[in-house]
C-alpha positions in Angstrom: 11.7 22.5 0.1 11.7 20.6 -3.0 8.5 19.3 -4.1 8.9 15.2 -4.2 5.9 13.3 -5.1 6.9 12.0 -8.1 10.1 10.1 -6.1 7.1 8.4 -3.8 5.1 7.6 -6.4 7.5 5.9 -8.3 9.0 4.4 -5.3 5.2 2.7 -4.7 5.4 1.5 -8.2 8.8 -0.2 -7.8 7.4 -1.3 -4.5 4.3 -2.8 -6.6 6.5 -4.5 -8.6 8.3 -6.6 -6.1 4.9 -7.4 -4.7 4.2 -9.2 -7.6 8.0 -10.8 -8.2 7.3 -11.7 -4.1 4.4 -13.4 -5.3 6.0 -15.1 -8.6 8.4 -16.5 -5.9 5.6 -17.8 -3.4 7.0 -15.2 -1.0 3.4 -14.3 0.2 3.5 -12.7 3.2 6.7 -10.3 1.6 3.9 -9.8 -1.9 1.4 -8.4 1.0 3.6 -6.0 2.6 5.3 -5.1 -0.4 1.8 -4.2 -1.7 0.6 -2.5 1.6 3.9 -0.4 1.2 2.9 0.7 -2.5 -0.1 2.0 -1.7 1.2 4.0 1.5 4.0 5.6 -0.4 1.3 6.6 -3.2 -1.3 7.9 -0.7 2.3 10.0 0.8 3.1 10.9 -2.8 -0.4 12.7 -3.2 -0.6 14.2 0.1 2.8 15.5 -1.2 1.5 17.1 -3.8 -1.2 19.0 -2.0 1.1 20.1 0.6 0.9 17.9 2.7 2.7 15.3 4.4 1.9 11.9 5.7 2.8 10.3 8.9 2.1 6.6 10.2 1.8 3.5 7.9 -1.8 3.2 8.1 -3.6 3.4 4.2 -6.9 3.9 5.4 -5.9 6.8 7.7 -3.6 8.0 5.2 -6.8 8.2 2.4 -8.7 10.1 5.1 -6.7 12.9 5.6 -6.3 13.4 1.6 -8.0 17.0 1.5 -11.9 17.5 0.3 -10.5 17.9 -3.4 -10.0 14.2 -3.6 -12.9 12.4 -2.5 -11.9 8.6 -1.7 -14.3 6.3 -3.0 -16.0 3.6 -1.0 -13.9 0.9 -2.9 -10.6 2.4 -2.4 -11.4 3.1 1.1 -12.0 -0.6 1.2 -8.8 -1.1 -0.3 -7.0 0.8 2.2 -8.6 -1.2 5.2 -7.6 -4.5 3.7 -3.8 -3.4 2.8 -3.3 -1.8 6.7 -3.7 -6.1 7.4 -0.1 -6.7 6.3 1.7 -3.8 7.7 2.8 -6.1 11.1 1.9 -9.3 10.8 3.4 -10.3 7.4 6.2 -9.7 9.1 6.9 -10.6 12.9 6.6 -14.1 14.0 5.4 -12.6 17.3 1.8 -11.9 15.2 0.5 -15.3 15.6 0.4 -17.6 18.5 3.4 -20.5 16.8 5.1 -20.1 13.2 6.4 -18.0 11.5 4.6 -15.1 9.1 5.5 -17.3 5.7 3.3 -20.2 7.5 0.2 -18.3 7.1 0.1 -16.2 3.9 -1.4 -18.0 0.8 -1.6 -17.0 -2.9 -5.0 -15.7 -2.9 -3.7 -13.5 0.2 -1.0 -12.2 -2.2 -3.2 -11.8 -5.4 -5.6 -9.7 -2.9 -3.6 -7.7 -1.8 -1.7 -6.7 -4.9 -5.1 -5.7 -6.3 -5.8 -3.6 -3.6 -2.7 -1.9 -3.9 -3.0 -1.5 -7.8 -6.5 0.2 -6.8 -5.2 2.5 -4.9 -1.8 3.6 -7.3 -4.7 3.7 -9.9 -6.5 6.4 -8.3 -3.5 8.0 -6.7 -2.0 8.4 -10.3 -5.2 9.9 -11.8 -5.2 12.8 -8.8 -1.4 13.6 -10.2 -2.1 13.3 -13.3 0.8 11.2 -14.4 
């Protein structure tokens, strides 16, 4: 099987990206998700790379079951707990009790979160070495 980390990785990035054009266009709950889905496909892409392959959607979990070799720091653990926030509810108006997801995301929700997820791409891409 072909080896295909560097396809995730830069799928996070482009996913990165439109975090931040989501956010440019006050889309904030899309610039959370779009962020939470960055650093997922970079935590797949390095699990990729050692072999490995990812399941579920959760960043925290996904950091955790990176192998011994690379040691999560606390912060990016951190980061990973925050981002696992917007997998669901920036999406499905069911995730709050009236509204709609768009009703309850602000700015500094979006700015948070893209943070986070530039964190994590940070130390992901160190690990490859790209």
């Amino acid at each position: 099987m072909t080896e295909r980390s560097r396809d995730w990785f830069a799928q996070a990035e482009r996913d990165l990206r439109h975090a931040r054009n989501a956010l440019d266009d006050q889309d904030h709950e899309w610039a959370c998700f779009a962020a939470q889905q960055a650093a997922e496909k970079a935590v797949k892409a390095l699990l990729l790379r050692r072999g490995l392959e990812g399941w579920g959607h959760s960043v925290s979990q996904l950091l955790a079951s990176l192998p011994p070799q690379d040691t999560v720091p606390p912060d990016i653990r951190e980061s990973g707990l925050m981002l696992d926030r917007y997998y669901i509810i920036t999406r499905y108006p069911n995730g709050f009790a009236q509204g709609a997801p768009g009703d309850y995301f602000l700015h500094k929700d979006a700015i948070e979160a893209i943070d986070h997820a530039s964190r994590v791409l940070e130390f992901v891409r160190g690990r490859l070495g790209l």
